[in-house]
C-alpha positions as CSV (number, residue, x, y, z in Angstrom):
1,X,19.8,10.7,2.2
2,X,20.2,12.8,-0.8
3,X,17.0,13.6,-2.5
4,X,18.5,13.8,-5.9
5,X,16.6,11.5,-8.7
6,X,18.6,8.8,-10.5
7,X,18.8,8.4,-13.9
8,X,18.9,4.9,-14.9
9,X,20.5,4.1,-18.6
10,X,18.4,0.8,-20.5
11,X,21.1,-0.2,-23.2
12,X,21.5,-2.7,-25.8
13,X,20.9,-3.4,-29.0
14,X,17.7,-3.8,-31.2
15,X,15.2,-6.2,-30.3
16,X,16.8,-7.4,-26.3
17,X,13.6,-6.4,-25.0
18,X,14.4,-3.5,-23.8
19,X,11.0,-1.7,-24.3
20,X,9.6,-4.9,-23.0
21,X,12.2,-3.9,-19.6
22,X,10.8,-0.8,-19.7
23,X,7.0,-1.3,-19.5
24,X,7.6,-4.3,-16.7
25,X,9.4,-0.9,-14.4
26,X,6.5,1.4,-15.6
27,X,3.7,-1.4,-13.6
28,X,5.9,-0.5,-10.3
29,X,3.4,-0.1,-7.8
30,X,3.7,3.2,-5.6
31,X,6.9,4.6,-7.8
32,X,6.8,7.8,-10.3
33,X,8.7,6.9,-13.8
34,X,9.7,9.6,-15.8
35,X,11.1,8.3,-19.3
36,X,13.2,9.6,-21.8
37,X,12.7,7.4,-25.1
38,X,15.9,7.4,-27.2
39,X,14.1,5.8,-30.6
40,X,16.7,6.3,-33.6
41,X,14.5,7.5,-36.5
42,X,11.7,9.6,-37.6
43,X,8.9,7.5,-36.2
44,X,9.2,7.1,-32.5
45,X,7.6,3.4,-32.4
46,X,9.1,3.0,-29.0
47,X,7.4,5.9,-27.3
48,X,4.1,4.5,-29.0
49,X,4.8,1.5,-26.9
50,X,4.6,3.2,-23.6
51,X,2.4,6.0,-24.2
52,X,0.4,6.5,-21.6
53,X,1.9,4.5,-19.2
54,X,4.3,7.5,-17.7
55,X,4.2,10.0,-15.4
56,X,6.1,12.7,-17.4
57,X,7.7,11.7,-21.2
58,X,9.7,13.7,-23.2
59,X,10.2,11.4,-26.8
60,X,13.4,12.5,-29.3
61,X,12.1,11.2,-32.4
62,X,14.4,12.1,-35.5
63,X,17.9,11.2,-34.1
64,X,20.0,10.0,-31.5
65,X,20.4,11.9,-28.2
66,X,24.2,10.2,-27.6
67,X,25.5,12.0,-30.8
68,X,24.0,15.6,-29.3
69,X,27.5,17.7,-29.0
70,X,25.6,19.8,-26.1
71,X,24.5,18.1,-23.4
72,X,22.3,21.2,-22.6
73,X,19.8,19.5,-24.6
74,X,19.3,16.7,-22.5
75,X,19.7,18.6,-19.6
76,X,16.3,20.8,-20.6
77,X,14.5,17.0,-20.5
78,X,16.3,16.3,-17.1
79,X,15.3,19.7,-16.0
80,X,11.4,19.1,-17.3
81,X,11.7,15.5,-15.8
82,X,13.1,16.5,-12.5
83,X,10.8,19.4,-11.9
84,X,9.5,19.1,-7.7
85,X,5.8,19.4,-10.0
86,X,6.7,15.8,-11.3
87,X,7.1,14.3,-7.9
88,X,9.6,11.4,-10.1
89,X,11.3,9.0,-8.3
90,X,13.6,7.8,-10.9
91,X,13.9,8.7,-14.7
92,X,14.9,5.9,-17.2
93,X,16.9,6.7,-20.1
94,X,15.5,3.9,-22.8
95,X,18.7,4.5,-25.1
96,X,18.3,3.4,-28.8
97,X,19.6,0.1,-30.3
98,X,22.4,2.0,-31.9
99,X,23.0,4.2,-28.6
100,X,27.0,4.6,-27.2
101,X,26.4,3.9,-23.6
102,X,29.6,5.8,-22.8
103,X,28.7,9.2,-24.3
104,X,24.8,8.4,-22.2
105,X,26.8,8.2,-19.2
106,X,29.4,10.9,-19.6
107,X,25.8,13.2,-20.0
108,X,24.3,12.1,-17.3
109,X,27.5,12.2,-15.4
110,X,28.6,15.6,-16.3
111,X,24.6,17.0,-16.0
112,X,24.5,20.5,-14.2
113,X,21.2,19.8,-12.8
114,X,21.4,19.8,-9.2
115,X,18.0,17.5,-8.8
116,X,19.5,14.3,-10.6
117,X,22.0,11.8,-10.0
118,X,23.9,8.7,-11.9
119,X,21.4,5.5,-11.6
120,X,23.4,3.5,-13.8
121,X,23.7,1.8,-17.2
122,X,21.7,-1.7,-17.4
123,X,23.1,-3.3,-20.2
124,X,20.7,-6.0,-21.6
125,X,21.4,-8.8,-24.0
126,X,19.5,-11.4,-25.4
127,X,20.8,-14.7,-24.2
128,X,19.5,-16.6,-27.2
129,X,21.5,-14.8,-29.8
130,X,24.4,-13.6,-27.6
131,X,26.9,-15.2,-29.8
132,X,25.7,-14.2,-32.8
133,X,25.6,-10.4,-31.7
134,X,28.7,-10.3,-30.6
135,X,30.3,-11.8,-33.5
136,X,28.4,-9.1,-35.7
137,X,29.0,-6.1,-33.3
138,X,32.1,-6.7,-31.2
139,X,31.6,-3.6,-29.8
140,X,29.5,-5.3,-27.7
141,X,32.0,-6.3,-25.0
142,X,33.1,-2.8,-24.9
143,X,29.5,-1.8,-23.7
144,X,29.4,-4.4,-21.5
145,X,32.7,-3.5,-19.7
146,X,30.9,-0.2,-18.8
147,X,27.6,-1.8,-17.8
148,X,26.9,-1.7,-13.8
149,X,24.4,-4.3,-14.3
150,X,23.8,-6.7,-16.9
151,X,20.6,-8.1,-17.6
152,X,20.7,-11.7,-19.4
153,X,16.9,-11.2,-21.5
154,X,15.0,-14.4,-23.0
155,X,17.0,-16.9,-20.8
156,X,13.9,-18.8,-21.3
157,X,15.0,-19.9,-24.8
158,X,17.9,-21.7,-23.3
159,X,18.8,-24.7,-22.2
160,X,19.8,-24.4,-18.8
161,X,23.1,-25.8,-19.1
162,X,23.6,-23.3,-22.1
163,X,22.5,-20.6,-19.7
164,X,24.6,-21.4,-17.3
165,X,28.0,-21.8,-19.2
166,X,26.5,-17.8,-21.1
167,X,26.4,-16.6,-17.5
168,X,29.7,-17.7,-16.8
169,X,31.2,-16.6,-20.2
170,X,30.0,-12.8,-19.7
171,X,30.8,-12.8,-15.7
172,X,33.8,-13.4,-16.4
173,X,33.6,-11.1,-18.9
174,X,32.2,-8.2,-16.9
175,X,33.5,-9.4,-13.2
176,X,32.7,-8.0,-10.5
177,X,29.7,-6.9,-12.6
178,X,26.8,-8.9,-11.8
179,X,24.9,-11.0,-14.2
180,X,20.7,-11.1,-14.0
181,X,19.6,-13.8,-15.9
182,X,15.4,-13.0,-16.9
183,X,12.8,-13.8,-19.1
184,X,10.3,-11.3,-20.6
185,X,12.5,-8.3,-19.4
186,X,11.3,-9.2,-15.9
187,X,13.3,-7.7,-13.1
188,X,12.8,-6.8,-9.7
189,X,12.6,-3.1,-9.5
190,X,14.4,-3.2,-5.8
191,X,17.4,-3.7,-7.2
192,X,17.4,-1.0,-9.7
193,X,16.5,1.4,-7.6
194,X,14.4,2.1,-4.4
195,X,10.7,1.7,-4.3
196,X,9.5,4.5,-2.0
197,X,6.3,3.1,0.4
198,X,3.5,5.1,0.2
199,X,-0.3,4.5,1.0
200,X,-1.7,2.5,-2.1
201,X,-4.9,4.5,-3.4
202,X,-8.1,3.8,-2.5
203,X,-10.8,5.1,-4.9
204,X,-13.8,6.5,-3.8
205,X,-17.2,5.1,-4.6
206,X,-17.8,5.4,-8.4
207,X,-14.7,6.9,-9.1
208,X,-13.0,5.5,-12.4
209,X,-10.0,3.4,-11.9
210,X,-6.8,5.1,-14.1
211,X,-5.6,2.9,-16.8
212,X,-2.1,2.6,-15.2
213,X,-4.2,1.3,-12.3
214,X,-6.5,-1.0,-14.5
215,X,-3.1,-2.1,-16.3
216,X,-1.7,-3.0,-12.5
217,X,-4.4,-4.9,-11.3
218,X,-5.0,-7.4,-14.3
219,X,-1.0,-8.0,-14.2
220,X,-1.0,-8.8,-10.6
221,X,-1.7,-12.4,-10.4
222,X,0.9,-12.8,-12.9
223,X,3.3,-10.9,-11.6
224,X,3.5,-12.2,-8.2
225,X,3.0,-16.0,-8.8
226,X,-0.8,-15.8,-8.1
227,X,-0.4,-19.8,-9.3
228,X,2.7,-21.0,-7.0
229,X,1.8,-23.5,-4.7
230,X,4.3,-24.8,-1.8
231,X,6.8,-22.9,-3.4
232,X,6.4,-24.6,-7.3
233,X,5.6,-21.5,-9.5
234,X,5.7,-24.5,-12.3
235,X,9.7,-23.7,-12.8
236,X,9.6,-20.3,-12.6
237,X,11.9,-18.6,-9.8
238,X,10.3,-15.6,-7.3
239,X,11.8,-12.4,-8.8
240,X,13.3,-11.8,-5.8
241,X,15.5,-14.4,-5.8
242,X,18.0,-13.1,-8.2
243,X,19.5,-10.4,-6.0
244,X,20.5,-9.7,-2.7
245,X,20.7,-6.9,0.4
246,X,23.3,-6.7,2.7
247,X,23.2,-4.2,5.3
248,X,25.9,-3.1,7.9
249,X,25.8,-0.6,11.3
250,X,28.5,0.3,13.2
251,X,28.9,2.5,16.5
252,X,32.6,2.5,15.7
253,X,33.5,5.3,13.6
254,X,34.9,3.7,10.2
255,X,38.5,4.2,8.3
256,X,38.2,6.7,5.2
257,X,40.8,5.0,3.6
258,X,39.6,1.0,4.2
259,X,36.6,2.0,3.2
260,X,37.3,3.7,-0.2
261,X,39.3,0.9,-1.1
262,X,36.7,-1.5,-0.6
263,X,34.5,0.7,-2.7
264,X,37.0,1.2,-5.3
265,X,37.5,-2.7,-5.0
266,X,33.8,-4.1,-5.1
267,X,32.6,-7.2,-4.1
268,X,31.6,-9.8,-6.6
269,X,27.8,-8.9,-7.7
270,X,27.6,-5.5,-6.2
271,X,25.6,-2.9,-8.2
272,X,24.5,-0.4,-5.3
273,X,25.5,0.7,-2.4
274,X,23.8,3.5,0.0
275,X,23.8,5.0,3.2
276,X,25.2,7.2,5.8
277,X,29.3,7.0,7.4
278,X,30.6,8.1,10.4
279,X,35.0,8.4,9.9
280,X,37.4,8.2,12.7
281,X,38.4,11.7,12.1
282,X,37.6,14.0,14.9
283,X,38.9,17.0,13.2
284,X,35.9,16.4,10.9
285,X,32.9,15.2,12.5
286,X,30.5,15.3,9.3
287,X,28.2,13.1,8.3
288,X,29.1,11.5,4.8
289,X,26.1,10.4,2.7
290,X,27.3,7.5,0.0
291,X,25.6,6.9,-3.3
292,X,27.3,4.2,-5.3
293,X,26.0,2.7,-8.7
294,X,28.8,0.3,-10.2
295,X,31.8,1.9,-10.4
296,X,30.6,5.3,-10.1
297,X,30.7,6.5,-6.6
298,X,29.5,10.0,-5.4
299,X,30.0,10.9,-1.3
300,X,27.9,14.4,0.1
301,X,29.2,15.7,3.4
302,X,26.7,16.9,5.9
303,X,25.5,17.6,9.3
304,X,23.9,15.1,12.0
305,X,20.8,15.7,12.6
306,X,19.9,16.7,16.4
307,X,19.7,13.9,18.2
308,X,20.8,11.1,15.6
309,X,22.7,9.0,16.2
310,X,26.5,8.8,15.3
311,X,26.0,5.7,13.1
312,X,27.5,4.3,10.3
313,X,24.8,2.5,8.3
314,X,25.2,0.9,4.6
315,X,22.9,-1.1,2.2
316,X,24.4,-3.3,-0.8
317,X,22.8,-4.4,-3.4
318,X,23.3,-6.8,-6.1
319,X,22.9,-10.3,-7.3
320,X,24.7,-12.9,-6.4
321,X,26.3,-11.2,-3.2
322,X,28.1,-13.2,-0.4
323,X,26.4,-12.1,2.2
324,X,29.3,-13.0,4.9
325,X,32.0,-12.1,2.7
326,X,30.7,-8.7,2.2
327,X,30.0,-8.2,6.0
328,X,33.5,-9.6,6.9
329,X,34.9,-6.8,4.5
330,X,32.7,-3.9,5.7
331,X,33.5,-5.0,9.4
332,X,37.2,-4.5,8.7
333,X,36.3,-1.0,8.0
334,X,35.9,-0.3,11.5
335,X,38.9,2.3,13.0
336,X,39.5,0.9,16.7
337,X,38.8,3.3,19.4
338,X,41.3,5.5,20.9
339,X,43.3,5.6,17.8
340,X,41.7,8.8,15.9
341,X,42.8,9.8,12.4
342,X,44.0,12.9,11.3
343,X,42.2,14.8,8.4
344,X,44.6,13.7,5.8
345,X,43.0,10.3,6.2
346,X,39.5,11.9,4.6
347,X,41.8,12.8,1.3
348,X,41.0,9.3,-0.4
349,X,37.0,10.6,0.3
350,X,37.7,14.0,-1.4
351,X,38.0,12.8,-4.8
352,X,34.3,11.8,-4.6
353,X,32.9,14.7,-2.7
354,X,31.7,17.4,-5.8
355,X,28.6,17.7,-7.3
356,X,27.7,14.9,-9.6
357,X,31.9,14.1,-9.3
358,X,31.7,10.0,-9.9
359,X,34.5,7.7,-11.0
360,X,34.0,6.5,-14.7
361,X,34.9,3.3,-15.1
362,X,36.6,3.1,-18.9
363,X,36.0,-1.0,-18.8
């Protein structure tokens, strides 16, 4: 899989909680944050917030990174973020209240930087005051017409009918876009992006415990329902059950073309999808690595490995994913045997196949 880092975009406006977001991510056990805070004026109280709590931070007090003209600017942080040094698994962008999403995205999109990759835009509103914002800023919709994911914040001021018919009102706003209804800017950082396994560390006798590690440890219990018993966290819901992984092999070699029009034509709920495709095209016996965030899809042909297997392999991710619907869809991606495809079949692939080439969506 393609070792490039994503860059996840935290939008919305002031006071959603994103910050709040943002520090939940940072207490991800085993996973390297680097974090661009994007605080709109001369006293960057949002990097205050979160100082310390980073692996590598680069803070643009005094103005607005989405008005820069030259994205070379940003590209020096991605550069400084990205470095091998850094060892960063993902960088979140933490854009200001007053932030454009679309000129974010078009940067990180159009980025020269070989190391970094689209991650997103997380678009988080506050479900209390949803109808007041959008009444005052109808821009609103616009932003969340470009969101790959958006994240419902303070649904615990709700009723639950009221949260409900909100969910339905912006899903059907945003659909196929899914909807992650959260309290507290809690959110399960599996399905933002992938948590890598590494061997927790063990300190050595009468070594001093970091403060990110001090931080982790008394946030534990609350964090993973150190209270639940037989299932009752006392009404709250396991993080993990807002979102969902499908995943799909094949020994059959799949159809370029079925399968770029079920990319192009997501499933309900979708906001990744990964993996590694094998196409019917014997005339081109590549490996094609997929990376797909939203609408934004980026394919990387390479070689098998020796000895791997000719495989097709995928991973969705999303919330509110049917899990048979989507398997029923990627098993009608499957080319029958016998019936190879000629190279012209690939051309729907090609338009994804570039560096950092994705498909903006305009919304």
């Amino acid at each position: 899989m393609s070792r490039r880092i994503p860059v996840l975009i935290v939008a919305g406006f002031l006071g959603v909680g994103k910050t709040t977001l943002l520090n939940r991510l940072l207490r991800t056990r085993n996973t390297r944050i680097g974090v661009v805070v994007n605080d709109f004026g001369a006293v960057n109280i949002d990097a205050m917030l979160v100082a310390g709590q980073v692996d590598a931070m680069v803070s643009l007090g005094n103005g607005c990174v989405c008005c820069a003209v030259d994205v070379s600017e940003l590209d020096e942080l991605f550069d400084r973020l990205a470095h091998p040094r850094h060892k960063i698994d993902v960088i979140v962008v933490e854009a200001s209240g007053l932030a454009e999403p679309r000129n974010l995205i078009r940067m990180v999109v159009n980025s020269d930087n070989p190391r970094i990759r689209y991650g997103g835009l997380v678009e988080v509103v506050d479900a209390e005051h949803f109808s007041e914002s959008r009444a005052l800023h109808p821009e609103l919709a616009t932003h969340l017409h470009m969101a790959d994911l958006v994240v419902l914040n303070k649904a615990d001021r709700v009723d639950p009918d009221a949260l409900e018919r909100l969910r339905s009102e912006i899903a059907e706003l945003v659909d196929p876009v899914p909807v992650y209804p959260t309290s507290h800017g809690r959110i399960d950082p599996g399905l933002l992006f992938d948590v890598p396994t590494r061997a927790p560390h063990e300190p050595r006798v009468g070594e001093q415990l970091s403060f990110d590690e001090l931080l982790l440890d008394a946030d534990a219990p609350h964090e993973h329902g150190d209270h639940c018993h037989d299932g009752d966290c006392h009404g709250h819901r396991h993080l993990h059950d807002a979102y969902d992984s499908v995943c799909f092999t094949s020994d059959t070699d799949l159809n370029p073309r079925e399968l770029i029009a079920l990319l192009e034509d997501p499933p309900a709920g979708l906001f990744r999808a990964k993996g590694v495709l094998a196409f019917a095209v014997p005339d081109d016996p590549r490996k094609f690595v997929l990376h797909m965030v939203g609408r934004h899809i980026t394919i990387e042909p390479t070689m098998w490995s020796r000895h791997e297997p000719r495989v097709s392999n995928l991973v969705f991710i999303g919330s509110g994913l049917d899990e048979t619907a989507v398997t029923d869809r990627l098993r009608a991606t499957a080319h029958p045997a016998g019936d190879p495809l000629d190279d012209h079949a690939l051309l729907p692939v090609w338009r994804y196949v570039a560096d950092h080439h994705a498909h903006v969506g305009e919304g």
